[in-house]
PATORRO-556961 format. One line per 8 residues: number of its first residue (from 1); their letters; for each residue y, z, x of N, C-alpha, C, O. Coordinates in pm, whole numbers, plus 50000, padded with zeros to 5 digits. Each point is the difference from the previous one (the first is absolute). Layout:
NUM	A	Y/Z/X/Y/Z/X/Y/Z/X/Y/Z/X ~ ...
This chain:
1	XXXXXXXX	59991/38989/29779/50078/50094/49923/49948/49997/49857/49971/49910/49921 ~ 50028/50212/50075/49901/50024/49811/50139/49960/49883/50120/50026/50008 ~ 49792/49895/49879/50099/50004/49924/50126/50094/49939/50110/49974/49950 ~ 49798/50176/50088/50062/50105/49946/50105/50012/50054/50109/50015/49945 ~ 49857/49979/50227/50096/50009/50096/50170/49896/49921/50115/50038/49979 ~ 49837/49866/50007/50111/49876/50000/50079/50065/49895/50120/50027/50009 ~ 49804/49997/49891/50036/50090/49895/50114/50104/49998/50102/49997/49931 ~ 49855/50113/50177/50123/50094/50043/50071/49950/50043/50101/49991/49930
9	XXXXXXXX	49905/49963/50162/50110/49923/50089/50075/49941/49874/50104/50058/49969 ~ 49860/49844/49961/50102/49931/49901/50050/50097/49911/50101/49965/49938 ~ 49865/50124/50045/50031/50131/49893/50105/50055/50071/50105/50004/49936 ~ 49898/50029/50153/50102/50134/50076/50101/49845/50037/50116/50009/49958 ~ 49860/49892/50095/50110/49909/50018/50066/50003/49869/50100/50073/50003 ~ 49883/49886/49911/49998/50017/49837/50131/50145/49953/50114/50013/49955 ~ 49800/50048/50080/50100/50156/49990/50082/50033/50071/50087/50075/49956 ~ 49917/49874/50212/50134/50034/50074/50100/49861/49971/50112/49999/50049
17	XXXXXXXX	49847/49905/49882/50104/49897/49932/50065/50064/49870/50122/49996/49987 ~ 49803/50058/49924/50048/50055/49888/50124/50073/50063/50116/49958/49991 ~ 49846/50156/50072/50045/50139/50057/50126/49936/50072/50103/50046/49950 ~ 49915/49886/50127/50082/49921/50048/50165/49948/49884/50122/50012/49992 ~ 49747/49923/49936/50132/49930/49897/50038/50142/49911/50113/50017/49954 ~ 49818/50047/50035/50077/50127/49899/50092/50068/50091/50091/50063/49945 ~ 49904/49937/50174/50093/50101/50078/50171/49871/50021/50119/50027/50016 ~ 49834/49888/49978/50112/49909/49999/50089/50014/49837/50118/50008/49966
25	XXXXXXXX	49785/49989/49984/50059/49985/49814/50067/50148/50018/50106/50015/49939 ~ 49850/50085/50129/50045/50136/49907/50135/50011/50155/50100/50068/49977 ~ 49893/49895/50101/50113/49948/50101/50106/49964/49937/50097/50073/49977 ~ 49888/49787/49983/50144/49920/49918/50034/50066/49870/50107/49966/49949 ~ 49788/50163/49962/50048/49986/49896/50118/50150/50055/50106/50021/49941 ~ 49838/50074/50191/50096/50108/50055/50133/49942/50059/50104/50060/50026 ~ 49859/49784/49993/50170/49970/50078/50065/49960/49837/50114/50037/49971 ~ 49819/49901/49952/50067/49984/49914/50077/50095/49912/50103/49971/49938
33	XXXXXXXX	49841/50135/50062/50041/50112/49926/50100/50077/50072/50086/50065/49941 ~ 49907/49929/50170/50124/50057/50125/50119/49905/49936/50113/50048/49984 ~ 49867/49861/49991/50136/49869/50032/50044/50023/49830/50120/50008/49973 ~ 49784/50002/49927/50092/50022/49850/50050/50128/50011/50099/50028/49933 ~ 49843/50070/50149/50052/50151/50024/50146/49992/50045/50097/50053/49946 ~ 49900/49872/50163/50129/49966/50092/50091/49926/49894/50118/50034/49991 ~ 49841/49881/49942/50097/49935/49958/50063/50087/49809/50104/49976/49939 ~ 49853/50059/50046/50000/50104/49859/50086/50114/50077/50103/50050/49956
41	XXXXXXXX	49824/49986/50189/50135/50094/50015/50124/49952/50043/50091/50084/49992 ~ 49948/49776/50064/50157/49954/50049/49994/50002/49831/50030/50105/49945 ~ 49940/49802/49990/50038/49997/49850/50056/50134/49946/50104/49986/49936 ~ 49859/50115/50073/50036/50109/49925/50120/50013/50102/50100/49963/49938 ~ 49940/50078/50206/50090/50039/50034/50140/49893/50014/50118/50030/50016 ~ 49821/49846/49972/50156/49902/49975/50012/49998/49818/50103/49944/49962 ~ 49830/50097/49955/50008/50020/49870/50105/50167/49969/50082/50037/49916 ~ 49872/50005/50172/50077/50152/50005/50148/50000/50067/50101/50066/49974
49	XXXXXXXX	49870/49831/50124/50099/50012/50079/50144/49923/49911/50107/50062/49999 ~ 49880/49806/49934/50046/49930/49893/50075/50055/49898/50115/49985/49959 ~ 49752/50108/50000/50064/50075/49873/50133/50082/50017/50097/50007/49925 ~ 49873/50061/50213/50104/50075/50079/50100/49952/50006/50097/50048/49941 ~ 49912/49845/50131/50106/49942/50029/50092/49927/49851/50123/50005/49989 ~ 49809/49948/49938/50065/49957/49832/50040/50123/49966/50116/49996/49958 ~ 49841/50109/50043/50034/50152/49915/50106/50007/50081/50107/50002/49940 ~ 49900/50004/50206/50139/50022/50072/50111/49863/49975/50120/50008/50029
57	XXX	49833/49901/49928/50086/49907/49996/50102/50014/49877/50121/49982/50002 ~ 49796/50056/49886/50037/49995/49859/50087/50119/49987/50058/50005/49892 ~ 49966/50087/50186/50096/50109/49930/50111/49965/50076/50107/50058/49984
C-alpha cells in the first residue's frame, strides 16, 4: 500500500470523525434550545397565569 494510499484513508477517517462530532455538537445544542424554549414558555404561562390570579385575588 502506497504511502499516498495510507494517506487518504487517514484523511477521510479524519473527516468522517470530525463530521461525526459536529453532527453530535449541533444535535445537543437543537435539544438544548428546544428545552430553554420549553421552559421560557411554562415560565411565561405560570407567570401569566399568577399575575391573573393576584389581579383576581386583589379586588
Amino acid at each position: 500500500m502506497s504511502s499516498v494510499w495510507r494517506w487518504a484513508m487517514a484523511s477521510n477517517e479524519r473527516a468522517v470523525a470530525n463530521a461525526r462530532a459536529a453532527a453530535t455538537e449541533c444535535s445537543r445544542l437543537r435539544v438544548e434550545r428546544v428545552e430553554v424554549q420549553l421552559y421560557v414558555e411554562r415560565f411565561g404561562q405560570s407567570s401569566v397565569e399568577a399575575t391573573t390570579e393576584a389581579a383576581a385575588t386583589a379586588r
